[in-house]
DRENKOL-257419 format. One record per residue (C-alpha): residue number from 1; residue in three letters; x, y, z. Coordinates in steps of 0.02 Angstrom, whole numbers, plus 50000, padded with zeros to 5 digits. Example, Ala and Ser with C-alpha at 12.3 -4.5 7.8 and 13.67 -1.06 7.14 Angstrom:
(1, "ALA", (50615, 49775, 50390)) (2, "SER", (50684, 49947, 50357)) 
***
This chain:
(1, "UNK", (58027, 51931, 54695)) (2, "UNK", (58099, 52062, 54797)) (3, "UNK", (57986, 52146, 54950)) (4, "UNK", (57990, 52305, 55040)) (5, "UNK", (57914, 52350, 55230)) (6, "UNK", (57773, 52496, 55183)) (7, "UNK", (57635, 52549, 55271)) (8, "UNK", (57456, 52518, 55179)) (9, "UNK", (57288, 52593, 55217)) (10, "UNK", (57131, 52465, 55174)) (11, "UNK", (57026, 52615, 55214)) (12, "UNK", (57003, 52764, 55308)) (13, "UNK", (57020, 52788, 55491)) (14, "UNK", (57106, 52828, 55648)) (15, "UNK", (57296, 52807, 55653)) (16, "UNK", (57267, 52625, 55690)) (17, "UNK", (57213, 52604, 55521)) (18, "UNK", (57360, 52604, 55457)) (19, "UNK", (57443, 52414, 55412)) (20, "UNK", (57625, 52386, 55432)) (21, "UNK", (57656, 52258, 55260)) (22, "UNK", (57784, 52179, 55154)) (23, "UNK", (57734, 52232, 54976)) (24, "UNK", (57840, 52196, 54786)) (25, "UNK", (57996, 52305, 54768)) (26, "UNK", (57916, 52424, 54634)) (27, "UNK", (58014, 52442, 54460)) (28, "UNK", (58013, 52629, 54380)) (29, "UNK", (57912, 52648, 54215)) (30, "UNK", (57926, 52799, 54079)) (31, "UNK", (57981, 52922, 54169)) (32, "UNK", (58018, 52878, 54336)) (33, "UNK", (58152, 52836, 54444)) (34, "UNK", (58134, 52719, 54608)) (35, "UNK", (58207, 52804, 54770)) (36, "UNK", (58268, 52705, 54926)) (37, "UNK", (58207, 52791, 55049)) (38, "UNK", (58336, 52859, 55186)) (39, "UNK", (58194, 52967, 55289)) (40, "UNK", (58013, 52996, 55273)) (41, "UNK", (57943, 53143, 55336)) (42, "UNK", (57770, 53128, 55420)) (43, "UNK", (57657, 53290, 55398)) (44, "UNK", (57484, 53343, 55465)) (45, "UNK", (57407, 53323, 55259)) (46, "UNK", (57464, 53140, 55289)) (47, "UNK", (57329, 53113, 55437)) (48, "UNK", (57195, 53180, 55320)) (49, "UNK", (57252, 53072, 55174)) (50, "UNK", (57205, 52935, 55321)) (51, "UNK", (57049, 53006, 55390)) (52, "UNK", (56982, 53017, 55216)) (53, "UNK", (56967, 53206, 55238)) (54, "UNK", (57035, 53203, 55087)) (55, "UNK", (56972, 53049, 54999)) (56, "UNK", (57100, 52924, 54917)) (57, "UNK", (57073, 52773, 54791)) (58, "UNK", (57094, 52626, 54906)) (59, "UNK", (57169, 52508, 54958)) (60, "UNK", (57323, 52663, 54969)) (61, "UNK", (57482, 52704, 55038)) (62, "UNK", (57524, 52831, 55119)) (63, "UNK", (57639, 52990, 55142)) (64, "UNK", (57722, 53129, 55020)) (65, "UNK", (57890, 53148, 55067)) (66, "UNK", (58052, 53070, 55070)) (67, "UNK", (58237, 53081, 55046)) (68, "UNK", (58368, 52950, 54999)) (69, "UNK", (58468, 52893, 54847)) (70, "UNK", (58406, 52857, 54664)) (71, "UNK", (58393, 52664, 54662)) (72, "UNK", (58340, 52635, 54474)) (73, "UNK", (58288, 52747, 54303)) (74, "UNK", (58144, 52709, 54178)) (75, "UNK", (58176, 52766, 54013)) (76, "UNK", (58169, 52962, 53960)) (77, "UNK", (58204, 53008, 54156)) (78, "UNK", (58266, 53169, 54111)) (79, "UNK", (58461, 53185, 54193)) (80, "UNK", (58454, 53077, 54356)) (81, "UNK", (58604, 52945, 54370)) (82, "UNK", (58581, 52786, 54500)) (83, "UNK", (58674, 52846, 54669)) (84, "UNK", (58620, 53032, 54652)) (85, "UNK", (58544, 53105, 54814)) (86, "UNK", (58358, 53162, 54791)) (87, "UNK", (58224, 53234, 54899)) (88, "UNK", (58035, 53240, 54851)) (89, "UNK", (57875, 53314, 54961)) (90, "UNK", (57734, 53315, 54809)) (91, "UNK", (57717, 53131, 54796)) (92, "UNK", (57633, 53013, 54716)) (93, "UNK", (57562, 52952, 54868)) (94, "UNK", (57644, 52799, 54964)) (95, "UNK", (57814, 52873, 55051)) (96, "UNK", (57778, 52778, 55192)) (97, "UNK", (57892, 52641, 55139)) (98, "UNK", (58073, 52566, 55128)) (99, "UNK", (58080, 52620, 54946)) (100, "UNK", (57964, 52707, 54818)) (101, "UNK", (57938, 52756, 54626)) (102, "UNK", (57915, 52930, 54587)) (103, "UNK", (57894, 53033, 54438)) (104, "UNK", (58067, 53093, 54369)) (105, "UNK", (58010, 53286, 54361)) (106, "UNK", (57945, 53275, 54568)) (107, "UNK", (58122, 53263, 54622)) (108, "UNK", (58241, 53375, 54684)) (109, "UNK", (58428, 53387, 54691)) (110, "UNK", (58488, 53363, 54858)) (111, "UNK", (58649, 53463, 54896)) (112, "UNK", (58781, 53378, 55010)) (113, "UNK", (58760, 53520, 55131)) (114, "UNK", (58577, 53456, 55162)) (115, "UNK", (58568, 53305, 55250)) (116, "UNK", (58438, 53160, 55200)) (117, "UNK", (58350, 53165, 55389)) (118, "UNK", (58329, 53379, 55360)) (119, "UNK", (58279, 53368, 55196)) (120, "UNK", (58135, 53219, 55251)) (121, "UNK", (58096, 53345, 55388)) (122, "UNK", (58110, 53517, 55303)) (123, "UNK", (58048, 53477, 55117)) (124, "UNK", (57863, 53489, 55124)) (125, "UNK", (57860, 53617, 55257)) (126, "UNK", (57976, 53721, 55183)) (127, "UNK", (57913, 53717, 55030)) (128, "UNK", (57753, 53757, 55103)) (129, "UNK", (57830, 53895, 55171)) (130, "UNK", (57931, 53960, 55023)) (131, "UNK", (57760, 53988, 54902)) (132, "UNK", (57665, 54058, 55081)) (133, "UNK", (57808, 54223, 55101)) (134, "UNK", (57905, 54191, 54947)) (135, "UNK", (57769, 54182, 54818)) (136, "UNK", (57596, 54219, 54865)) (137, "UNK", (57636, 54375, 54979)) (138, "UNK", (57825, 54418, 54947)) (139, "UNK", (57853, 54463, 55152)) (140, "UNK", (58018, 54589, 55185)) (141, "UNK", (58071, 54716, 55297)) (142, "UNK", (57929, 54820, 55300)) (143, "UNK", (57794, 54694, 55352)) (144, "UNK", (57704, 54635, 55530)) (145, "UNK", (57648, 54478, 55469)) (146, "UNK", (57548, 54359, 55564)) (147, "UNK", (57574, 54161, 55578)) (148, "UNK", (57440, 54057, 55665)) (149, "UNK", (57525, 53886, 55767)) (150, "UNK", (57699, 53957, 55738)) (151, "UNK", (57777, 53808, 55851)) (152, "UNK", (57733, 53692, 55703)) (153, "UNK", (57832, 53614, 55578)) (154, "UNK", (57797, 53745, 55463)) (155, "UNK", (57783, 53884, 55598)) (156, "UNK", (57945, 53858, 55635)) (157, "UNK", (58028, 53874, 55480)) (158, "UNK", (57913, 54021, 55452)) (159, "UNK", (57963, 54129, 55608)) (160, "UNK", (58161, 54098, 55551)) (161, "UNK", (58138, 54124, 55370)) (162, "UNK", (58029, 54297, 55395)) (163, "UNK", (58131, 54329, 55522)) (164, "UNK", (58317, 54295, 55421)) (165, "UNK", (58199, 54413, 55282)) (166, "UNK", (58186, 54555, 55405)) (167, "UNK", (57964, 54553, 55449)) (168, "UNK", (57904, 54583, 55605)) (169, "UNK", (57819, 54404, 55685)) (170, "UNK", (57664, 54393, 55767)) (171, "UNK", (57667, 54210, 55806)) (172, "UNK", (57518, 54131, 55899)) (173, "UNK", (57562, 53958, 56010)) (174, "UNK", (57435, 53865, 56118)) (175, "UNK", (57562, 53849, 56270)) (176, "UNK", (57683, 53932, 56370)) (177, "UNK", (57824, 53806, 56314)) (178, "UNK", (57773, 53835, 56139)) (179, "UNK", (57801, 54031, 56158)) (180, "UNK", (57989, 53997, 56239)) (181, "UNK", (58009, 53890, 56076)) (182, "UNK", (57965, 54014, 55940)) (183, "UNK", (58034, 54154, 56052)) (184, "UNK", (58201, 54066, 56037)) (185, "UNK", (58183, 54065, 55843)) (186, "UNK", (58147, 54252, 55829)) (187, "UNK", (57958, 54280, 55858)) (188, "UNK", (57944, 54456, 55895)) (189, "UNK", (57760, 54468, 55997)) (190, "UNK", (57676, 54297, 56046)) (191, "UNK", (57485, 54275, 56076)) (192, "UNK", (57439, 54114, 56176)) (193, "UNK", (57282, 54087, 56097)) (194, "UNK", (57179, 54005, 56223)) (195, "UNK", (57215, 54119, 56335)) (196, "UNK", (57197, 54284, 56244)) (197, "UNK", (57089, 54375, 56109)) (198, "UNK", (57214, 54355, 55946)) (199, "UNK", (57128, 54508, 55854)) (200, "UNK", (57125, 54618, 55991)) (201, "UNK", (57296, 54598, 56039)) (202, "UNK", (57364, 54622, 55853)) (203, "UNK", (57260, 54773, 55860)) (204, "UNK", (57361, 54827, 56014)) (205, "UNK", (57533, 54787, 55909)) (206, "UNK", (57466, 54847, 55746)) (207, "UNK", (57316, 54960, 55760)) (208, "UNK", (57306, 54979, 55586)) (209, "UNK", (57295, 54794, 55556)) (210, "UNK", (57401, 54669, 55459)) (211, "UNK", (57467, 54660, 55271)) (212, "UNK", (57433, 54472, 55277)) (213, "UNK", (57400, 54318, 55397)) (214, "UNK", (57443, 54152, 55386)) (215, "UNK", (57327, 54024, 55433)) (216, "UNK", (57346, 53837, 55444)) (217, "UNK", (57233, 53815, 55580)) (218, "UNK", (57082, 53840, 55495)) (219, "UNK", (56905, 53846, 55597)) (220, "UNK", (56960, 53884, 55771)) (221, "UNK", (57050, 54044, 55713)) (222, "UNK", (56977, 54104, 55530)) (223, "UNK", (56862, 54256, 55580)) (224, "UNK", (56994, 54322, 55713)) (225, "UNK", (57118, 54315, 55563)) (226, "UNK", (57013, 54419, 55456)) (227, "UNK", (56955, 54554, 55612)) (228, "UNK", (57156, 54555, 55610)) (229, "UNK", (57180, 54626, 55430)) (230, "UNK", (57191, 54810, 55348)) (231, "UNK", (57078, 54840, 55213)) (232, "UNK", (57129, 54755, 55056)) (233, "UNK", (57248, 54633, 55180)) (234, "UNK", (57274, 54452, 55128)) (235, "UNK", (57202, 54311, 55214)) (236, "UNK", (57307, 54135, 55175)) (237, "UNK", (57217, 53987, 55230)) (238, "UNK", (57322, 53844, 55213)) (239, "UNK", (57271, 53707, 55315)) (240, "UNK", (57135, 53649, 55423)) (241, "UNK", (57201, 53591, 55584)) (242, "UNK", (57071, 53633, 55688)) (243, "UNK", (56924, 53556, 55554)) (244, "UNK", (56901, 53636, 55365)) (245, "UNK", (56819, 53818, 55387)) (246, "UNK", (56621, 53795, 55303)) (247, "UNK", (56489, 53902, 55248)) (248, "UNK", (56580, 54063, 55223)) (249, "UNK", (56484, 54207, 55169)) (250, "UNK", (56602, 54297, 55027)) (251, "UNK", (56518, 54465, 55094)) (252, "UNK", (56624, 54452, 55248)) (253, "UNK", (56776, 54502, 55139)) (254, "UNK", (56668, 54693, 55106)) (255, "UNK", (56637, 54711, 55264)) (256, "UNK", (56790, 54695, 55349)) (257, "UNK", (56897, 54819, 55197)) (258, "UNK", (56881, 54717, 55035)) (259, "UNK", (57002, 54587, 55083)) (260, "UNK", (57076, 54458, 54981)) (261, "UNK", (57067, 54270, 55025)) (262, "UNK", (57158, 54130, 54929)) (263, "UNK", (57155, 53944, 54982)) (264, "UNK", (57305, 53868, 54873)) (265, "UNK", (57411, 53721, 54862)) (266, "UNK", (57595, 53697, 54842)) (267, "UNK", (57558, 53593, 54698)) (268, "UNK", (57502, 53746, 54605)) (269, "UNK", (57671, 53826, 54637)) (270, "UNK", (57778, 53697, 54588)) (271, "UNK", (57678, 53613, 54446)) (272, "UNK", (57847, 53605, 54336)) (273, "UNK", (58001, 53530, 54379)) (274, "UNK", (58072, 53691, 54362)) (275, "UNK", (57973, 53796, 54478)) (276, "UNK", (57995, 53625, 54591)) (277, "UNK", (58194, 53657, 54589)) (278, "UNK", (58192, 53837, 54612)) (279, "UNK", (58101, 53837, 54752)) (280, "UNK", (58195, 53695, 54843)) (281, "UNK", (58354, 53796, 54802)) (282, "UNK", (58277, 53966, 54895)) (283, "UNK", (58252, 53831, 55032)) (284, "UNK", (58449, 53758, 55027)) (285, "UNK", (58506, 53952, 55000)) (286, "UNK", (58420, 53996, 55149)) (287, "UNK", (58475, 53861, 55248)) (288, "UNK", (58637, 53884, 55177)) (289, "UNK", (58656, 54050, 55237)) (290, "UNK", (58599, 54033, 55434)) (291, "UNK", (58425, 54106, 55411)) (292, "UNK", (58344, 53926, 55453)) (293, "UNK", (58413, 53813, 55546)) (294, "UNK", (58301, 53645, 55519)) (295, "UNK", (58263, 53562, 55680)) (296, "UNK", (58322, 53404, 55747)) (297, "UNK", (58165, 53285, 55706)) (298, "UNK", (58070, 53161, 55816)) (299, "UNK", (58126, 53004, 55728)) (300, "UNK", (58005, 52848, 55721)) (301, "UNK", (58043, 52673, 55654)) (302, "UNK", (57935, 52645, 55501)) (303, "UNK", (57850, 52513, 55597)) (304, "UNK", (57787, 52645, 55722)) (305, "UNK", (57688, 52766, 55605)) (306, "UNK", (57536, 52719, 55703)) (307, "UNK", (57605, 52811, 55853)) (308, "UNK", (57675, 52961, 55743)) (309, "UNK", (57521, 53005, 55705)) (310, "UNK", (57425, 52973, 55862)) (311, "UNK", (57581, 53082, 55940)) (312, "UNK", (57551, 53219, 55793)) (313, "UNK", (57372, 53228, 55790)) (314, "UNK", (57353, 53250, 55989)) (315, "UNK", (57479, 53393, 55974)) (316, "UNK", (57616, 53310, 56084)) (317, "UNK", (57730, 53367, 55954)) (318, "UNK", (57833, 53522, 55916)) (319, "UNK", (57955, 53539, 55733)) (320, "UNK", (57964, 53381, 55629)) (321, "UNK", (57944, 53206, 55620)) (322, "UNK", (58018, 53067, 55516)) (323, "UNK", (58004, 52904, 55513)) (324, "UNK", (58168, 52793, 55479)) (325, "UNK", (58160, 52627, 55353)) 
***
């Protein structure tokens, strides 16, 4: 029987959890079609897939997102042929791998202009980014948006995109390197947040407060990103980098000017294959056209996820990494 290299998770831990193994070549059922995997992209949800943050059936692999070539087809696969180029970022679970199976409908067409190592870099986080200012709050010309840890994968590709879209940035960064970086991209004001009061200075920038702020960070920076809002502003929380936010009393949103707060998932905005592929081609378009350009990634071997994440989660990190079957 043939074998593959993948990285397995007997249970939840710190990045040494993780076990480098050989595993069966997987075979595509109804539906699906088995990718060899070209690039993996590592992301921060993959760390609390490990941690058991968010809990997984285990034994588990690991890891959402991946780019390569269609390998093999199960029956009633919809239109894929084998050779076709293909990106995914929604899973199943288990990228983390030389090859994988994924449902038919979870992949997207990769255009020759995109190369495998962007798309494994840019596909989750751009995605992410495409439902954050292309879906949930529709960002343009007219808008001072804020976006928390703007040197990040996503942050990146957030300050270009708003910026190729015409908004005013507000980026925050935790270092003086990190605000060169995102100045460079097109950040218009930066606030170093350990250094500086993030609501009082977008006060200073905005004194009527902000349409909308995103907010991947989570704990460390939730109330300052409502105290930055106008009444009836938008609060996005999308991730939880700094620990999950807890306890929140929903009459904080009436006190500070009946403002809205959502907490979604990009697997609510691309829940069919067609809103999957619509929103990967906003992502191509816009790469297509100069507005993002996706960053070189950090590349690991597969055999070094261990340290990917130990480099990731101690923030030694700026853009994207992959790792490389």
């Amino acid at each position: 029987m043939s074998t593959i290299t993948a990285i397995r998770l007997p249970e939840p831990g710190d990045a040494e959890a993780m076990r480098l193994s050989d595993i069966p070549l997987p075979s595509p059922g109804e539906g699906e079609i088995l990718v060899r995997h070209r690039a993996i992209g590592v992301n921060y949800i993959d760390t609390y897939h490990r941690s058991g943050l968010y809990p997984l059936p285990l034994p588990t692999g690991i890891g959402l997102e991946a780019a390569g070539t269609v390998e093999s087809i199960g029956p009633n696969s919809g239109t894929w042929s084998v050779g076709d180029r293909i990106a995914y970022c929604t899973g199943p679970i288990g990228a983390y791998a030389e090859a994988h199976v994924i449902k038919a409908d979870r992949g997207v067409r990769l255009p020759k202009t995109i190369s495998f190592d962007a798309a494994a870099s840019i596909m989750l986080k751009g995605l992410t980014t495409q439902y954050l200012i292309r879906q949930i709050y529709r960002a343009g010309p007219k808008d001072t948006v804020l976006f928390h840890a703007a040197a990040g994968g996503v942050g990146q590709i957030a300050v270009q995109w708003l910026k190729h879209l015409g908004s005013t940035v507000i980026a925050t960064v935790g270092s003086q390197e990190k605000a060169d970086l995102v100045t460079r991209l097109g950040a218009d004001h930066i606030i170093l947040y350990g250094e500086e009061d993030t609501a009082t200075r977008v006060r200073e920038i905005v004194p009527e407060g902000l349409p909308v702020v995103y907010d991947g960070v989570g704990q460390d920076t939730f109330v300052a990103s409502l105290n930055s809002l106008k009444p009836k502003g938008l609060m996005v929380s999308f991730g939880n980098a700094s620990g999950p936010v807890k306890d929140v009393d929903l009459g904080i949103l009436a006190a500070k000017g009946s403002l809205f707060l959502t907490r979604p998932t990009l697997f609510n905005y691309t829940a069919t294959s067609e809103d999957l592929q619509n929103a990967a081609d906003d992502l191509f378009a816009a790469i297509d056209a100069g507005g993002i350009t996706p960053p070189s990634p950090t590349v690991y071997p597969l055999s070094k996820a261990v340290q990917a994440h130990q480099d990731l989660e101690a923030r030694k990190t700026t853009g994207s990494l992959i790792l490389r079957p």
